[in-house]
DSSP file (Angstrom, degrees, kcal/mol; ACC not computed):
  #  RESIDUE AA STRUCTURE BP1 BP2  ACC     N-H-->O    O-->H-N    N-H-->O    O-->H-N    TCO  KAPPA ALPHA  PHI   PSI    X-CA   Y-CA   Z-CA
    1    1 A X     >        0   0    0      0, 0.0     4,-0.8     0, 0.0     5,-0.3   0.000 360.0 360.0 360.0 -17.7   71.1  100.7  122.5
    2    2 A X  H  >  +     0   0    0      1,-0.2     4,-0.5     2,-0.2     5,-0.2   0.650 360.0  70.3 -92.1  -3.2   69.7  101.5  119.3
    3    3 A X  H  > S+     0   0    0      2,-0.2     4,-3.3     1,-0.2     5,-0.3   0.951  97.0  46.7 -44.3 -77.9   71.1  104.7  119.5
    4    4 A X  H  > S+     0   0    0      1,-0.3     4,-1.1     2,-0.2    -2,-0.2   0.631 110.0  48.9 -77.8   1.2   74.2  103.7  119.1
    5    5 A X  H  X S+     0   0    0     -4,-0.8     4,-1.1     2,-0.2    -1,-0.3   0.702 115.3  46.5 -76.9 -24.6   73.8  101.3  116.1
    6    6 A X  H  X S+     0   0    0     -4,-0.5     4,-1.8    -5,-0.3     5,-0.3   0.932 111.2  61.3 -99.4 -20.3   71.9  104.0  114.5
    7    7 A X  H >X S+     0   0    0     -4,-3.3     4,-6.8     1,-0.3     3,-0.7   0.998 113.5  34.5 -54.7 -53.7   75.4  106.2  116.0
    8    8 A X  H 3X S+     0   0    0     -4,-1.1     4,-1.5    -5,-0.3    -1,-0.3   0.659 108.1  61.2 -93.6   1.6   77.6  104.2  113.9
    9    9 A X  H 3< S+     0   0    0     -4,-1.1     4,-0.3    -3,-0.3    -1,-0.2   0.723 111.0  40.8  -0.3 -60.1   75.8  103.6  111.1
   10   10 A X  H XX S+     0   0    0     -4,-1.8     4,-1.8    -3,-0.7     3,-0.5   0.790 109.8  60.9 -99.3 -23.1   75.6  107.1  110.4
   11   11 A X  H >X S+     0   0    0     -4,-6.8     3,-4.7    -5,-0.3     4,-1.0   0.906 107.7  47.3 -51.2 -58.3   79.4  107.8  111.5
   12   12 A X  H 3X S+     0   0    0     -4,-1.5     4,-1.6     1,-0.3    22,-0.2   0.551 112.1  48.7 -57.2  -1.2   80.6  105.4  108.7
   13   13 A X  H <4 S+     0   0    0     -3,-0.5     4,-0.5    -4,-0.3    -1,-0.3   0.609 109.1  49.5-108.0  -7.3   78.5  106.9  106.2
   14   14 A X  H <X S+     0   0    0     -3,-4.7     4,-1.2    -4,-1.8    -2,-0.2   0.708 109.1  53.6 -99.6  -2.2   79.6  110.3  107.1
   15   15 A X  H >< S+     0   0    0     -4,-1.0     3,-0.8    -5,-0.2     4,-0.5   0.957 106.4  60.1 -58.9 -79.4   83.6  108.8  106.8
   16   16 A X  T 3X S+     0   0    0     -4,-1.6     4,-0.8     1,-0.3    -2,-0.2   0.616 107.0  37.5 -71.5 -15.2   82.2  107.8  103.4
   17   17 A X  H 3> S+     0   0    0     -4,-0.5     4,-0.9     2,-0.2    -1,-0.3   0.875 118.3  54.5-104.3 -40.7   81.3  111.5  102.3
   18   18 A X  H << S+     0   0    0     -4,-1.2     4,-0.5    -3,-0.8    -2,-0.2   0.613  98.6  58.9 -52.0 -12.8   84.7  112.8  104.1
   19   19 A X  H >4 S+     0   0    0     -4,-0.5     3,-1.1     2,-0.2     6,-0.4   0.814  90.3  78.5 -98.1 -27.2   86.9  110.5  102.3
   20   20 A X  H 3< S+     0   0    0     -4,-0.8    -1,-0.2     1,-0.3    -2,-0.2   0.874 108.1  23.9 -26.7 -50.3   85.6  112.1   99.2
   21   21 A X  T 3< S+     0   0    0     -4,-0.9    -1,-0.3     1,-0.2    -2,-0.2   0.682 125.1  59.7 -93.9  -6.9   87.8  115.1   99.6
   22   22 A X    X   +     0   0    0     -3,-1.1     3,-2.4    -4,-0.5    -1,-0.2  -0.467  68.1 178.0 -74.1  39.7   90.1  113.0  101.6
   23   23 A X  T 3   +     0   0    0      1,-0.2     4,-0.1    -5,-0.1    69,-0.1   0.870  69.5  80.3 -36.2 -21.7   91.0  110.3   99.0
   24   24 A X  T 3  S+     0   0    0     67,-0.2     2,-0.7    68,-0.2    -1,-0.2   0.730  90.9  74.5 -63.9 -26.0   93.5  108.3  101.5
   25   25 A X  S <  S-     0   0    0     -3,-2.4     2,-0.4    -6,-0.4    -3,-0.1  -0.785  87.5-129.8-103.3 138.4   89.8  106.8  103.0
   26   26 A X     >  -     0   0    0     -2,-0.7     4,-1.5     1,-0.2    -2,-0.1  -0.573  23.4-172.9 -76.9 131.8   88.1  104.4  101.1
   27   27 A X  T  4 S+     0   0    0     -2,-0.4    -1,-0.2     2,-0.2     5,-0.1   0.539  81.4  50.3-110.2 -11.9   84.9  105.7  100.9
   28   28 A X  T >>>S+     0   0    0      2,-0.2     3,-3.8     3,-0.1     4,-3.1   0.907 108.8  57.1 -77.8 -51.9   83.0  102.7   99.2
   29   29 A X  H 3>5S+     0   0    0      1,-0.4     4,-2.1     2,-0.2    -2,-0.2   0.836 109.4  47.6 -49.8 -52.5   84.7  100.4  102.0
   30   30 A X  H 3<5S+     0   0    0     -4,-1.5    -1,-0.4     1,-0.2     4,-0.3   0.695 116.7  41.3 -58.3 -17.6   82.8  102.9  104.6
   31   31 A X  H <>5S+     0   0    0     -3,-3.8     4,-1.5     2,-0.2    -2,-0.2   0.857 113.3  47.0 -95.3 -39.9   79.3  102.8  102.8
   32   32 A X  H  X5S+     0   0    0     -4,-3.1     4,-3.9     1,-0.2    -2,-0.2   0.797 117.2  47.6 -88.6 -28.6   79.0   99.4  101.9
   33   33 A X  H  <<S+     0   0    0     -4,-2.1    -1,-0.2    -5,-0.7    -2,-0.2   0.840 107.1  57.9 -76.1 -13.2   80.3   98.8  105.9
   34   34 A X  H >> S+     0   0    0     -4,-0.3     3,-1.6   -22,-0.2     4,-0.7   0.968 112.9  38.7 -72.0 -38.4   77.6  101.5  107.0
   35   35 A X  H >X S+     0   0    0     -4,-1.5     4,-1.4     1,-0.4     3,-1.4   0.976 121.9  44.8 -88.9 -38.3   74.6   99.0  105.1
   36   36 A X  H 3X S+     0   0    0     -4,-3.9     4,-0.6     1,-0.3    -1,-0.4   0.550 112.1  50.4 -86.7  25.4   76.2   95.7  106.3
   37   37 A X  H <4 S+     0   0    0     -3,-1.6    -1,-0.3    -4,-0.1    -2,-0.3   0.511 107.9  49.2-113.5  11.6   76.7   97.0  109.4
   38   38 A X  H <X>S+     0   0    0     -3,-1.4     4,-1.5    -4,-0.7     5,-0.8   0.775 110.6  57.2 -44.7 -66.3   72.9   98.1  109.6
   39   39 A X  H ><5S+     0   0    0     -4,-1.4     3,-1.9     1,-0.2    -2,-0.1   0.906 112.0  41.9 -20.6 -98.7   72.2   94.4  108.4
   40   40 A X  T 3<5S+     0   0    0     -4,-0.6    -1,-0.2     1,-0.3    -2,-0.1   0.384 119.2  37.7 -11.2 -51.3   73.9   93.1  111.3
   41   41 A X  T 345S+     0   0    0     -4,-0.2    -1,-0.3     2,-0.1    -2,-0.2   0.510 135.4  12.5-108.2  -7.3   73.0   95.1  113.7
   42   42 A X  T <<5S-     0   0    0     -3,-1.9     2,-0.3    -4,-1.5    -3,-0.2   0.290 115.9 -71.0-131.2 -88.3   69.3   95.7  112.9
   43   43 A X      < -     0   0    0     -5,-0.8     4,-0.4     1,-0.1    -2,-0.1  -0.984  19.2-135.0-168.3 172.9   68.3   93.2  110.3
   44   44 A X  S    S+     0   0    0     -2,-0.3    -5,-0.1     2,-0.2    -4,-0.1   0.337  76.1 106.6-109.3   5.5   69.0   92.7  106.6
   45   45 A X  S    S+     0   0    0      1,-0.2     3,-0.3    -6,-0.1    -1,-0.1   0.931  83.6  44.5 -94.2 -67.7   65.1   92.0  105.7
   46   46 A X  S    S+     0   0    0      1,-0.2     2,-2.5    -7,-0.1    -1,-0.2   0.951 103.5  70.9 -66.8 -37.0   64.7   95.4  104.0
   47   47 A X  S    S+     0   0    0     -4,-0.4    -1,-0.2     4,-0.1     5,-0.0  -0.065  72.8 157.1 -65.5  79.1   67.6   95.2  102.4
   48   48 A X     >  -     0   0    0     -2,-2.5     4,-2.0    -3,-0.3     5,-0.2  -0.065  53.2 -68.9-109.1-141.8   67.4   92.6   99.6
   49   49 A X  H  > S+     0   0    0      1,-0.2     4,-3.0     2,-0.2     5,-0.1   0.849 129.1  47.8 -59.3 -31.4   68.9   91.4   96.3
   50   50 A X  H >> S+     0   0    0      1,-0.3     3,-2.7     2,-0.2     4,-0.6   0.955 109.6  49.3 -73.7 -65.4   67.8   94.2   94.4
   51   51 A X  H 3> S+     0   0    0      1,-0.2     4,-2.1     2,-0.2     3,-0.3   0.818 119.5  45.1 -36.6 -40.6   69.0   96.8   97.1
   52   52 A X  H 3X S+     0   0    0     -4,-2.0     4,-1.2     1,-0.2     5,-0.3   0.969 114.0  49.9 -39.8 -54.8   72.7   94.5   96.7
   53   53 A X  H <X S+     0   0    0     -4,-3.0     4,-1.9    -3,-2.7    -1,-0.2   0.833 116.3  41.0 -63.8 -50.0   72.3   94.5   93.0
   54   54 A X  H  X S+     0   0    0     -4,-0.6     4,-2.5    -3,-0.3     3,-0.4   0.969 113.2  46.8-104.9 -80.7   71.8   98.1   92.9
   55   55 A X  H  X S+     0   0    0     -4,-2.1     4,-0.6     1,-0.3    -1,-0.2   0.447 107.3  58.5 -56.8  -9.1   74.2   99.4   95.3
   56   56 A X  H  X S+     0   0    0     -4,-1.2     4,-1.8     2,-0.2    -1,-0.3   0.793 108.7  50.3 -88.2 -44.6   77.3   97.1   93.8
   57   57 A X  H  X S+     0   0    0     -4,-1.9     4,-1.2    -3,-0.4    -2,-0.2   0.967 113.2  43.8 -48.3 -45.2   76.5   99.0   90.4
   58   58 A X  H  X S+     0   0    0     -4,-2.5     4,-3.5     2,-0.3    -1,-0.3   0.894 114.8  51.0 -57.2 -38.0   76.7  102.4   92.3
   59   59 A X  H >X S+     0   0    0     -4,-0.6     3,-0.9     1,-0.2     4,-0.8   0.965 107.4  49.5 -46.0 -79.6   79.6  100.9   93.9
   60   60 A X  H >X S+     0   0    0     -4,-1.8     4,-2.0     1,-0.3     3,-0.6   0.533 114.5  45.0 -36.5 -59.5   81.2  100.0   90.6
   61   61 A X  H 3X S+     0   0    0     -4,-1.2     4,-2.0     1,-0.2    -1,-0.3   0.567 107.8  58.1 -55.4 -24.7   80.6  103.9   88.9
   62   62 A X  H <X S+     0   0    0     -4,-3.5     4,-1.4    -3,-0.9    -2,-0.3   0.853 108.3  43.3 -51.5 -33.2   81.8  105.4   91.9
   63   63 A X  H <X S+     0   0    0     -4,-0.8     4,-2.3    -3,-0.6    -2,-0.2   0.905 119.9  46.2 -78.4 -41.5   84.9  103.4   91.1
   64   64 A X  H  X S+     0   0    0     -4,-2.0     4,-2.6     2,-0.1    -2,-0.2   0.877 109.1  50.0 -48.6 -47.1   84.4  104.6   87.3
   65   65 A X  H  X S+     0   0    0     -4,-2.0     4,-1.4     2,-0.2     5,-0.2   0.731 107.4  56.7 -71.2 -39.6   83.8  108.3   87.8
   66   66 A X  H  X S+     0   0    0     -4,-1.4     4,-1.6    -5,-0.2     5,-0.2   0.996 112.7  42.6 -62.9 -52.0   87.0  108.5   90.1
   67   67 A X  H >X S+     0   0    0     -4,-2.3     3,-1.5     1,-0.2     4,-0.7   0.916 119.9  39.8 -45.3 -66.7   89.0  107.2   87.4
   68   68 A X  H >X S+     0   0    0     -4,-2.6     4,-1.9     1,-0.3     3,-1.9   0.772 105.1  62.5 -31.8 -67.6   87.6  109.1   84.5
   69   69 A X  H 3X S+     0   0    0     -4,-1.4     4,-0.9     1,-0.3    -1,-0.3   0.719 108.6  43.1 -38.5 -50.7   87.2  112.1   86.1
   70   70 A X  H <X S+     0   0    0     -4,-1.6     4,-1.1    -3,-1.5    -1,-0.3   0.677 114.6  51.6 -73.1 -21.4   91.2  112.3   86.6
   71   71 A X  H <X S+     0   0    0     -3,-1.9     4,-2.9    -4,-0.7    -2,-0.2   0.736 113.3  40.1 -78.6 -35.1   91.9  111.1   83.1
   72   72 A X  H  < S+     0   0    0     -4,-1.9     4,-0.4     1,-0.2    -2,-0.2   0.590 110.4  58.5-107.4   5.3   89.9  113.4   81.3
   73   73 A X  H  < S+     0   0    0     -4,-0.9     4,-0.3    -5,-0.2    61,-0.2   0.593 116.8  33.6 -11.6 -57.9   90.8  116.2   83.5
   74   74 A X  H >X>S+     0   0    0     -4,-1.1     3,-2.9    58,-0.3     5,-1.5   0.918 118.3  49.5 -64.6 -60.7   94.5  115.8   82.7
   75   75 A X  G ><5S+     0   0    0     -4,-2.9     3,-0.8     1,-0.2    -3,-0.2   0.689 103.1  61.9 -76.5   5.9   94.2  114.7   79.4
   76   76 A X  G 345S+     0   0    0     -4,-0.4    -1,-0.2     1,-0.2    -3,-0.1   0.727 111.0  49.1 -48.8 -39.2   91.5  117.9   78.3
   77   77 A X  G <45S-     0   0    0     -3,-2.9    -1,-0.2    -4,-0.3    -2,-0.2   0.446 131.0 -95.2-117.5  25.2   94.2  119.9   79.2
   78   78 A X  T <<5 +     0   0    0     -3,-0.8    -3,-0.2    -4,-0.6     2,-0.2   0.529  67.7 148.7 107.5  31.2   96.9  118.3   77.4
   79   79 A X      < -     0   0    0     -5,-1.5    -1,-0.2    -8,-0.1    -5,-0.1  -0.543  36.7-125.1-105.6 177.3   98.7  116.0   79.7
   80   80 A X        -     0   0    0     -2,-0.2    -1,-0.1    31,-0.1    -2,-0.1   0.620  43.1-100.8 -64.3-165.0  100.6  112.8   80.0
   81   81 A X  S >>>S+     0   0    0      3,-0.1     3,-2.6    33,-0.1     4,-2.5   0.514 129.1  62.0 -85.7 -56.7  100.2  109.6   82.0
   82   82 A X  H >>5S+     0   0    0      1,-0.2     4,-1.4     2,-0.2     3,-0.6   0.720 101.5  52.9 -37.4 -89.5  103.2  111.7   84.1
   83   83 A X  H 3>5S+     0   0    0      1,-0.3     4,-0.9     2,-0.2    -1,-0.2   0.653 116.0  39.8 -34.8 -29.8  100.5  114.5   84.7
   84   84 A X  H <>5S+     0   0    0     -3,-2.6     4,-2.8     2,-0.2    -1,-0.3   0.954 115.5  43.2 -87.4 -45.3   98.2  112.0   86.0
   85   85 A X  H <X5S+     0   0    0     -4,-2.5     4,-1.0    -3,-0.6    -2,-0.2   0.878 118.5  54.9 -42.2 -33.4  100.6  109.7   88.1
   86   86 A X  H  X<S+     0   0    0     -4,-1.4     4,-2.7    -5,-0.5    25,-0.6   0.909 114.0  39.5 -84.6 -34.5  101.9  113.5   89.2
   87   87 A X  H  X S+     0   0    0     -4,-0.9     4,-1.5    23,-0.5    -1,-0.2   0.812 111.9  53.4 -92.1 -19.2   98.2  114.4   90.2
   88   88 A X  H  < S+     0   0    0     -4,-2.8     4,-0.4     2,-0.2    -1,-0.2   0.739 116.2  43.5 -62.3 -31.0   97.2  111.0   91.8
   89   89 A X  H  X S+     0   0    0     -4,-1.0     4,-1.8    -3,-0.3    -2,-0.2   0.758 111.3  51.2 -64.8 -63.6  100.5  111.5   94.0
   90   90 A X  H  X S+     0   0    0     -4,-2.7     4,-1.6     2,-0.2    17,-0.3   0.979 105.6  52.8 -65.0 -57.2   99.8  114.7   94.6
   91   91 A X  H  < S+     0   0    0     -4,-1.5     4,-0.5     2,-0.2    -2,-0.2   0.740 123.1  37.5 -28.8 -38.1   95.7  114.0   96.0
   92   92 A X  H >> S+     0   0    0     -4,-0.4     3,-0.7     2,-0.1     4,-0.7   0.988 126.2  34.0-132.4 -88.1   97.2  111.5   98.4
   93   93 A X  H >X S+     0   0    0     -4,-1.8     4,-0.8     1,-0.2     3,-0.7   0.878 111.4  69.4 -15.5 -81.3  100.6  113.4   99.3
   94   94 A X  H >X S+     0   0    0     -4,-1.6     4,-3.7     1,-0.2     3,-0.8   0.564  88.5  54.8  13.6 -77.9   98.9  116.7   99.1
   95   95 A X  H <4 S+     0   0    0     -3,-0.7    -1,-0.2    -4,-0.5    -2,-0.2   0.932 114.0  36.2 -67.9 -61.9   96.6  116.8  102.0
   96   96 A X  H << S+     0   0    0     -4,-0.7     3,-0.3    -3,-0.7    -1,-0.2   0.732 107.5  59.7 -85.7  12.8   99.1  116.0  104.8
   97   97 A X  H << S+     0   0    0     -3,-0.8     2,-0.6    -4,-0.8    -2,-0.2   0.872 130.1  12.2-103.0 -63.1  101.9  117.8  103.5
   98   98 A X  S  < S-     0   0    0     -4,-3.7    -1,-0.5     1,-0.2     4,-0.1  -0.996  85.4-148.7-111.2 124.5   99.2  121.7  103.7
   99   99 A X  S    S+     0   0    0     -2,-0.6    -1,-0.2    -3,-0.3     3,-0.1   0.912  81.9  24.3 -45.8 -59.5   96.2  120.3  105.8
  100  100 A X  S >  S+     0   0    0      1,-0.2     3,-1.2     2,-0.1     4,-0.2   0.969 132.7  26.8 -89.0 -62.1   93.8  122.3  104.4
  101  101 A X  T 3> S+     0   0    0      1,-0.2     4,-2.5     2,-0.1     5,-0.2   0.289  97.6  89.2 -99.0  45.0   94.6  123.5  100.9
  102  102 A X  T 34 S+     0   0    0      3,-0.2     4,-0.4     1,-0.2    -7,-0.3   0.469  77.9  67.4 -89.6   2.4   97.0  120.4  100.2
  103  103 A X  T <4 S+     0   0    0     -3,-1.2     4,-0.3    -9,-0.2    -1,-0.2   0.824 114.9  26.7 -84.1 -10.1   93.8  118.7   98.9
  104  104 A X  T  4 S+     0   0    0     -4,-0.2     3,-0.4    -3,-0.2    -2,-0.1   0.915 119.5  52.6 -84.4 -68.6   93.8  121.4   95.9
  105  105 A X  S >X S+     0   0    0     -4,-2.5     4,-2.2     1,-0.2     3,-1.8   0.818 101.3  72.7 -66.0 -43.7   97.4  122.3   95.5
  106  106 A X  H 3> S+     0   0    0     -4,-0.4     4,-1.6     1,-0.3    -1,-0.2   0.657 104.0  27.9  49.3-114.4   98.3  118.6   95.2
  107  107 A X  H 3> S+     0   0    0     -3,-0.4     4,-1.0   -17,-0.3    -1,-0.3   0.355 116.6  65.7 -86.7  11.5   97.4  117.4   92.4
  108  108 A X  H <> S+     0   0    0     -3,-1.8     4,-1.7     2,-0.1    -2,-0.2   0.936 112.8  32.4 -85.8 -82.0   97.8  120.8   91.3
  109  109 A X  H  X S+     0   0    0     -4,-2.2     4,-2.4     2,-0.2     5,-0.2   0.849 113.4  60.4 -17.1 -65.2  101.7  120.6   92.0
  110  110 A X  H  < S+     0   0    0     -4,-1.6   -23,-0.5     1,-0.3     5,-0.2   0.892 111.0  45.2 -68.7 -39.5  102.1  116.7   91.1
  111  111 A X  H  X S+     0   0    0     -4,-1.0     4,-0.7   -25,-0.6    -1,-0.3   0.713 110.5  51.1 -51.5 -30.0  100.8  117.6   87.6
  112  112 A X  H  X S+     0   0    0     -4,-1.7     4,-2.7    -3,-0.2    -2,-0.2   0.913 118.1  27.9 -92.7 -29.6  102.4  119.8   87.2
  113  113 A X  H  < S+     0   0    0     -4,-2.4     4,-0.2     2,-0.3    -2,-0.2   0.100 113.9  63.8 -62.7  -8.2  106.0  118.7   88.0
  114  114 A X  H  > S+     0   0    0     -5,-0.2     4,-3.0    -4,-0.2     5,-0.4   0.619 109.9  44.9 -95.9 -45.0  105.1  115.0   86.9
  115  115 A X  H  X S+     0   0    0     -4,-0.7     6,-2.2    -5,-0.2     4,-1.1   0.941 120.5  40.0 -61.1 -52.4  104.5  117.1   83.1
  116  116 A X  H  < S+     0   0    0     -4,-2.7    -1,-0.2     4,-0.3    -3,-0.2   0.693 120.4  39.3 -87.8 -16.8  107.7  119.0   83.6
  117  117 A X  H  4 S+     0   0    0     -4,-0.2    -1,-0.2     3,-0.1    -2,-0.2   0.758 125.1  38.0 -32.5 -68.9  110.2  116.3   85.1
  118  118 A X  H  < S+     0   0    0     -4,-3.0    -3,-0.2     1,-0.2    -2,-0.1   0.453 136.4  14.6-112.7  -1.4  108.8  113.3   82.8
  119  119 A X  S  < S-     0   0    0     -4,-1.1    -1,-0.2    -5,-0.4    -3,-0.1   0.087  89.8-123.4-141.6  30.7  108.2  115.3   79.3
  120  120 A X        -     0   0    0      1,-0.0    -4,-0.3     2,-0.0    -3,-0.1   0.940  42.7-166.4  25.9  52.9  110.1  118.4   79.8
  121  121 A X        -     0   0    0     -6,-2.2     2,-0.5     1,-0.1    -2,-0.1  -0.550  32.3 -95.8 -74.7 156.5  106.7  119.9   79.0
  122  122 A X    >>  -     0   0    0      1,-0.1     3,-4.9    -3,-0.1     4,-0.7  -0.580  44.4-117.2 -84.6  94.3  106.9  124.0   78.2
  123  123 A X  H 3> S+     0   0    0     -2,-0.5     4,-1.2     1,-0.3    -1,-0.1   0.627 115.5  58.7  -0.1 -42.3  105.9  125.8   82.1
  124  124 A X  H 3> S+     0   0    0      2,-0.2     4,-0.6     1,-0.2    -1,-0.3   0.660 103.6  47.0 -89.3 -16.0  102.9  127.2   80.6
  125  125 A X  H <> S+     0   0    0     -3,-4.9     4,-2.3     3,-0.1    -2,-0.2   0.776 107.5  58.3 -82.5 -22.5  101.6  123.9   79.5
  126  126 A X  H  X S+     0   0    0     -4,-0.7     4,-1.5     2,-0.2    -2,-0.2   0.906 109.8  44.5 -40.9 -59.5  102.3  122.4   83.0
  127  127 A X  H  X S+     0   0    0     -4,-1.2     4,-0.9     2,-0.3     3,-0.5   0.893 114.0  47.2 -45.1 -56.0  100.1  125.0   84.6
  128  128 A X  H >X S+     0   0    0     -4,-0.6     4,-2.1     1,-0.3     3,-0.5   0.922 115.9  42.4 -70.4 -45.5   97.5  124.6   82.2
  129  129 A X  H 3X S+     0   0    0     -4,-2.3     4,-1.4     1,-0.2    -2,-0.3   0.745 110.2  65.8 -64.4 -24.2   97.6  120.7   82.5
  130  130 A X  H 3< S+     0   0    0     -4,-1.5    -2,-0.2    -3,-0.5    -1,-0.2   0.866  98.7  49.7 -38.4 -67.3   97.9  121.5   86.4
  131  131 A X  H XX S+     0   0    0     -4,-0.9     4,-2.7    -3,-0.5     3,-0.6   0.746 103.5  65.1 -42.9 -41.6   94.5  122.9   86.3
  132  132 A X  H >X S+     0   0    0     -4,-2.1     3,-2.0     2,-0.3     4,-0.9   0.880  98.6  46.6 -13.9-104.9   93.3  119.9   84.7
  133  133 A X  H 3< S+     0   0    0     -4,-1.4     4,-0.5     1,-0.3    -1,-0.2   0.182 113.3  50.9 -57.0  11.0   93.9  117.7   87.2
  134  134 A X  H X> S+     0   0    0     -3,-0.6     4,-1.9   -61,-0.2     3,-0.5   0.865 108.0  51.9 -98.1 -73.9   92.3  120.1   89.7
  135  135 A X  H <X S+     0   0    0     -4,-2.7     4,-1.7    -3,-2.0    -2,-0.2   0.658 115.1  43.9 -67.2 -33.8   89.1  120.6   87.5
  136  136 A X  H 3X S+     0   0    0     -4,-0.9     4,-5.1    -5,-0.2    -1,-0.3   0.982 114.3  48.7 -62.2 -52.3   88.8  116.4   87.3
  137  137 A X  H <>>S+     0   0    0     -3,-0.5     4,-2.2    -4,-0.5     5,-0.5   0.960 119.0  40.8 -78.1 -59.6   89.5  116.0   91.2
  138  138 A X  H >X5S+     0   0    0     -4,-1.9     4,-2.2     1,-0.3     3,-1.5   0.890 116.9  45.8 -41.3 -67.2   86.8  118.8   91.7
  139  139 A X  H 3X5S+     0   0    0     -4,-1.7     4,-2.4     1,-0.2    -2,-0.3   0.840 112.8  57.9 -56.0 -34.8   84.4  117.4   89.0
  140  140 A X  H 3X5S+     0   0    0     -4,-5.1     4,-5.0     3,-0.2     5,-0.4   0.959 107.6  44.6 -40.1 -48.2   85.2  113.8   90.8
  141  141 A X  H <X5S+     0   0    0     -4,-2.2     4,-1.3    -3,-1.5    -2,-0.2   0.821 113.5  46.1 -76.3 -30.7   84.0  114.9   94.0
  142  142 A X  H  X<S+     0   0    0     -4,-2.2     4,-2.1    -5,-0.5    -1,-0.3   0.992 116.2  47.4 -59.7 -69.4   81.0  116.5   92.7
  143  143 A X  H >X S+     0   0    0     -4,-2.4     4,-1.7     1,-0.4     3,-0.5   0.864 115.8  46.6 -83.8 -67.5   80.3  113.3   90.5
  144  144 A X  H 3X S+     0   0    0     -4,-5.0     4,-1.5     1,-0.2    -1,-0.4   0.769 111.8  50.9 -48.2 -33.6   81.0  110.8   93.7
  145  145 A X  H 3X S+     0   0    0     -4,-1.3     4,-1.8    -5,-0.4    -2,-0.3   0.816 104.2  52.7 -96.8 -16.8   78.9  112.8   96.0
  146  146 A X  H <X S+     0   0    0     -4,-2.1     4,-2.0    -3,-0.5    -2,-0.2   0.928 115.7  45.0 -45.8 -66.9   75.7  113.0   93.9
  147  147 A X  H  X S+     0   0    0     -4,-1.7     4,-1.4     2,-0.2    -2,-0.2   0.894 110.5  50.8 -52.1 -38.8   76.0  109.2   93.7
  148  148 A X  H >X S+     0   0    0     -4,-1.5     4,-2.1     2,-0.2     3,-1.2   0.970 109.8  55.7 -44.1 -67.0   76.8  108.5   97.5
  149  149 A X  H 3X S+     0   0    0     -4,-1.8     4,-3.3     1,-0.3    -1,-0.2   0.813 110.5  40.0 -36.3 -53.9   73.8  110.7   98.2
  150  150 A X  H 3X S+     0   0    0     -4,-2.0     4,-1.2     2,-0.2    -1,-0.3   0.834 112.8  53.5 -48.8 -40.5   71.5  108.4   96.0
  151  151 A X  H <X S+     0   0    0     -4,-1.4     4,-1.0    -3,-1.2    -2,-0.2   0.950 121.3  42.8 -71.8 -44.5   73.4  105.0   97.6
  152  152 A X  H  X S+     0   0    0     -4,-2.1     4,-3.1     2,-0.3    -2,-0.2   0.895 114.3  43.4 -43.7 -73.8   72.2  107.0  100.8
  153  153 A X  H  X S+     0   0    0     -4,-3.3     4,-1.9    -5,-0.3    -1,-0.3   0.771 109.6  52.9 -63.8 -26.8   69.0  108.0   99.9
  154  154 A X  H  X S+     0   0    0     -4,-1.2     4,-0.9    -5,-0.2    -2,-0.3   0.964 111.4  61.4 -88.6 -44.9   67.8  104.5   98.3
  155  155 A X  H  < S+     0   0    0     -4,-1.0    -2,-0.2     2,-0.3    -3,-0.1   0.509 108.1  34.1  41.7 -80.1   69.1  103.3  101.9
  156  156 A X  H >X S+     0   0    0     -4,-3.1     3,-2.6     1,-0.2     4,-2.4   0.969 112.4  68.2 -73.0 -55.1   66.8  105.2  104.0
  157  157 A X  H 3X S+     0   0    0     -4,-1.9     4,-1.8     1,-0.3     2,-0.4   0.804 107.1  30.7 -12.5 -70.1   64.4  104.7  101.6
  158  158 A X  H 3< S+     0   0    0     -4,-0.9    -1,-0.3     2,-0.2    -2,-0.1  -0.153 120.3  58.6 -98.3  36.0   63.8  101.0  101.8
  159  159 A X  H <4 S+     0   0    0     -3,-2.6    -1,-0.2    -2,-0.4    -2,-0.2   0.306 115.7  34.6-118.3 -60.9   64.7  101.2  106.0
  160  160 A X  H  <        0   0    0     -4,-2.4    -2,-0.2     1,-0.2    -3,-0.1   0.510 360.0 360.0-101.4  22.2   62.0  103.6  106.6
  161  161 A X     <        0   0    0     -4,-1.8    -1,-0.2    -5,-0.4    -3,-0.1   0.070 360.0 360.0 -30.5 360.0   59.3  102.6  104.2
């Protein structure tokens, strides 16, 4: 039986690294359910305040670093709160619309067409603000999965010590 705790464990934390490029899954909601459902199912003894303490901060800059990432991504390359609303729209729209490269084109799109729509911005600033929000969402994903890996890695740490 401990097979299959250790099975689902390790799905929900590998849901947590797929909703990275995926943004429609919440990917803290899956991580922080992989360790209480660890807790739960094994015991919660290594895990104590500090590991809580620790893993809410991580929590809490994963939640920073998505924001950021998309803000300073648009606005680097000269866009709007429309470029960003157009590239958050698009990340989330994106994906099921082209399965594969809707995760790219997207926010690619929604920026750009959120820029040209909601400020008649010049086509050749669109683009450029278009790339933006592509160059955040990338640098997001980067930025969240180097922290997940750490919330990961201090994990196993303190389980198999």
């Amino acid at each position: 039986m401990e097979i299959v705790y250790w099975l689902l464990v390790i799905i929900l934390i590998v849901i947590s690294f797929v909703g990275l490029v995926y943004p429609i899954i919440p990917s803290v909601l899956f991580l922080a359910g992989a360790f209480i459902l660890y807790g739960l199912l094994f015991s919660f003894e290594p895990l104590n305040w500090l590991f809580w303490l620790v893993q809410s901060l991580f929590l809490l800059l994963l939640f920073i670093a998505d924001h950021l990432a998309n803000i300073i991504g648009v606005r680097k390359f000269g866009g709007s709160k429309a470029g960003m609303w157009g590239s958050t729209i698009g990340i989330l729209v994106g994906p099921f619309i082209i399965p594969v490269f809707g995760i790219l084109i997207g926010p690619f799109l929604g920026a750009v067409i959120g820029e040209l729509i909601m400020n008649r911005t010049k086509f050749t600033l669109a683009i450029k603000i278009g790339i933006g929000s592509v160059v955040g969402f990338i640098s997001s994903v980067a930025v969240k999965g180097i922290i997940q890996f750490i919330m990961v890695a201090y994990f196993l740490f303190l389980i198999f010590k």
